[in-house]
GUBATOR-113055 format. One record per residue (C-alpha): x, y, z. Coordinates in steps of 0.1 Angstrom, whole numbers, plus 2048, in hexadecimal, padded with zeros to 3 digits. Each point is the difference from the previous one (the first is absolute). Layout:
<rs>
XYZ ...
</rs>
This chain:
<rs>
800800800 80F8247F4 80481981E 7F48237F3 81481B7F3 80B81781C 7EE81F7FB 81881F7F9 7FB824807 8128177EE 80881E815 8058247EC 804820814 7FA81F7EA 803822804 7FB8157E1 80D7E67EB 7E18057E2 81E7FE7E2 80E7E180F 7E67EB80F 7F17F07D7 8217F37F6 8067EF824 7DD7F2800 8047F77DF 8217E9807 7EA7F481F 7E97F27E9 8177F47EC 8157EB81C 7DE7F4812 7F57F57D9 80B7D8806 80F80281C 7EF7E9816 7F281981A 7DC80A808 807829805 7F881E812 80E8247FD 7FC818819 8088247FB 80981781C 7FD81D7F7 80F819815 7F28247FE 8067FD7D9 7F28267EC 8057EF7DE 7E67EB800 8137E3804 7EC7E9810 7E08057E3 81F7FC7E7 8047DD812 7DE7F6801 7FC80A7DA 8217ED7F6 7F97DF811 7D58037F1 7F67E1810 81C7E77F1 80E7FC826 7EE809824 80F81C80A 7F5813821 808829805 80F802824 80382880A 815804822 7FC8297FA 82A8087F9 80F7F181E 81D7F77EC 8107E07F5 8047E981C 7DD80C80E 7F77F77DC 80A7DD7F8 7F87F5824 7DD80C7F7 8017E77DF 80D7E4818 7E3801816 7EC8047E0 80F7E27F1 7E57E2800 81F7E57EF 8167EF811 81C80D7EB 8078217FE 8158137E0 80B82280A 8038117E1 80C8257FA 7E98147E6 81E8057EA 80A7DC7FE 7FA7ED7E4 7FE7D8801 80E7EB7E4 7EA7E77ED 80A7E0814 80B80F823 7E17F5816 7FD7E07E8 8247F780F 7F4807823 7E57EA800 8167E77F9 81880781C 7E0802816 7F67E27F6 8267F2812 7FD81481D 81181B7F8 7E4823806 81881C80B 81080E7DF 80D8237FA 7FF80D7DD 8208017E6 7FC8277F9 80B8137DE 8018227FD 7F68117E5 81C8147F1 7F48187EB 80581B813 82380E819 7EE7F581C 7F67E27F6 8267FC7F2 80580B828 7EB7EA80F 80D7DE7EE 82180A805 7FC803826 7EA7DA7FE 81E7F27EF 81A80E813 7F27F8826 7F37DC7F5 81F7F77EA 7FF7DD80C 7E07F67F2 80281B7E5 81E7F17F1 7F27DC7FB 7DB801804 7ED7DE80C 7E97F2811 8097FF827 7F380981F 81081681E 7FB80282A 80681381A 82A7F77FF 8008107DA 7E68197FE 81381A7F9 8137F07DD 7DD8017EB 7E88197F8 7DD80080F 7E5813803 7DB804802 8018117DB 7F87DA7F5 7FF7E7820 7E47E2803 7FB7EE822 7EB7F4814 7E381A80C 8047F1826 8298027FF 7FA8237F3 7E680B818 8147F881C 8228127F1 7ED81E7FD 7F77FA828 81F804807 80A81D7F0 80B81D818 80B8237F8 80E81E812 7EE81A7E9 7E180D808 7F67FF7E0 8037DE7F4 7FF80E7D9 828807807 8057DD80D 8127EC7E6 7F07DC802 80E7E67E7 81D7F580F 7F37FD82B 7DE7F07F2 8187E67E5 8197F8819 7E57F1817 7F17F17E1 8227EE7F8 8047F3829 7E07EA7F9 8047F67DB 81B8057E4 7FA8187E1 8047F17E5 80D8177DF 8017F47DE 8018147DD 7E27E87F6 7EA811818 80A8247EF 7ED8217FD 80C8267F1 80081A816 7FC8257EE 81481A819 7F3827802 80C8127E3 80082180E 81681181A 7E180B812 7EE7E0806 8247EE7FF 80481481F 7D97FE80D 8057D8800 8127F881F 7F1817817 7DE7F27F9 80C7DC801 81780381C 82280E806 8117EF81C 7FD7E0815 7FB80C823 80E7DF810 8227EC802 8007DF7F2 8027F6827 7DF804802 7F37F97DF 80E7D880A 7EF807821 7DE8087F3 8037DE7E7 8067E981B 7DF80980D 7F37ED7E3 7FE7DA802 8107EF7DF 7EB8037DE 7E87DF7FA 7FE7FA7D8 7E080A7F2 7E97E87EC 80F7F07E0 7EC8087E1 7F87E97E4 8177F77E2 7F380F7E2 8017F67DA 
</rs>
């Protein structure tokens, strides 16, 4: 007897992200298109004066449920947590609004779900058509040289977290596992908009259950092409961790060890 497909929820935070939002719908589409997974999206969007969230609702026009989740512009962490709680699958894909996924990315991790394997972060391009984005791949390539270099299929911890890129720009895991990362998340700013999240909330992420990384499970990122915006970007996303990696391995041993989540069916 076939156990279901896990059900996925695709997490996408927006704020005034109108011109971006159809092209990373439509490679959402495209990537669910065969891949094995029954689908949700869930767009958060985030004090948006574009129209963005309409612009989502128009794009997707029935061909996937998608539900509008409007947490009023309390800022990016406030923002995906929001989409978390939102989340009715057990798996969750965090995915940026400027991110698009290739063809066969979620078709490869429904295969590697199928094994066990349900915490993946995303193998990132960025689009170089512009300085910055010539900036920003540099600076990938440069920190992350190990996996850069030779890119494969692997998997980091804890012990080697800091030799591979992550981020929540592209990250699937279990909704529990990320629930209870985001619990643990502390800051020292008042305003937790200035609190950079990604690397506290992955760390306790990767003390329950390795990443895996793999250029099969790929997406393009498209950077800020102005100076303005280029500039606008990390204050709304989050400028600094507020806590030393002391604590960020305290908070994760809080968390008992990640149980694997339900093996879907082989498919044709």
């Amino acid at each position: 007897m076939l156990v279901p497909a896990p059900a996925l929820s695709v997490v996408i935070p927006v704020r005034d992200e109108a011109a971006q939002l159809p092209r990373t719908l439509e490679a959402l589409l495209s990537a669910l298109d065969g891949s094995g997974f029954d689908a949700e999206v869930v767009v958060v969007d985030d004090g948006s004066r574009d129209g963005s969230g309409d612009v989502a609702r128009a794009t997707a026009d029935g061909r996937v449920r998608l539900r509008l989740v409007r947490p009023e512009g309390a800022g990016r962490f406030a923002a995906r947590r929001a989409g978390l709680e939102a989340a009715q699958g057990e798996l969750v894909l965090l995915l940026d609004a400027r991110v698009r996924l290739d063809p066969g990315a979620l078709r490869f991790l429904y295969e590697r779900v199928g094994a066990g394997e349900a915490v993946w972060n995303g193998h990132v391009h960025v689009d170089d058509e512009s300085a910055l984005g010539v900036f920003w791949a540099l600076l990938a390539e440069l920190a992350w040289r190990d996996y850069f270099d030779a890119p494969r299929t692997t998997s980091f911890g804890v012990e080697d977290f800091d030799r591979f890129p992550k981020g929540t720009t592209c990250f699937l895991a279990p909704r529990d596992l990320l629930l209870a990362a985001f619990a643990t998340f502390r800051t020292r700013y008042r305003d937790v908009r200035l609190a950079n999240d990604d690397t506290p909330i992955l760390r306790t992420v990767a003390a329950r259950s390795r990443i895996g990384i793999s250029p099969r499970f790929a997406c393009s990122y498209a950077p800020r092409t102005t100076l303005g915006r280029f500039l606008r970007h990390p204050v709304h996303r989050g400028t600094v961790s507020s806590l030393s990696r002391s604590r960020d391995a305290q908070c994760s041993r809080r968390l008992p060890p990640q149980r694997a989540v339900s093996r879907p069916p082989h498919t044709a």
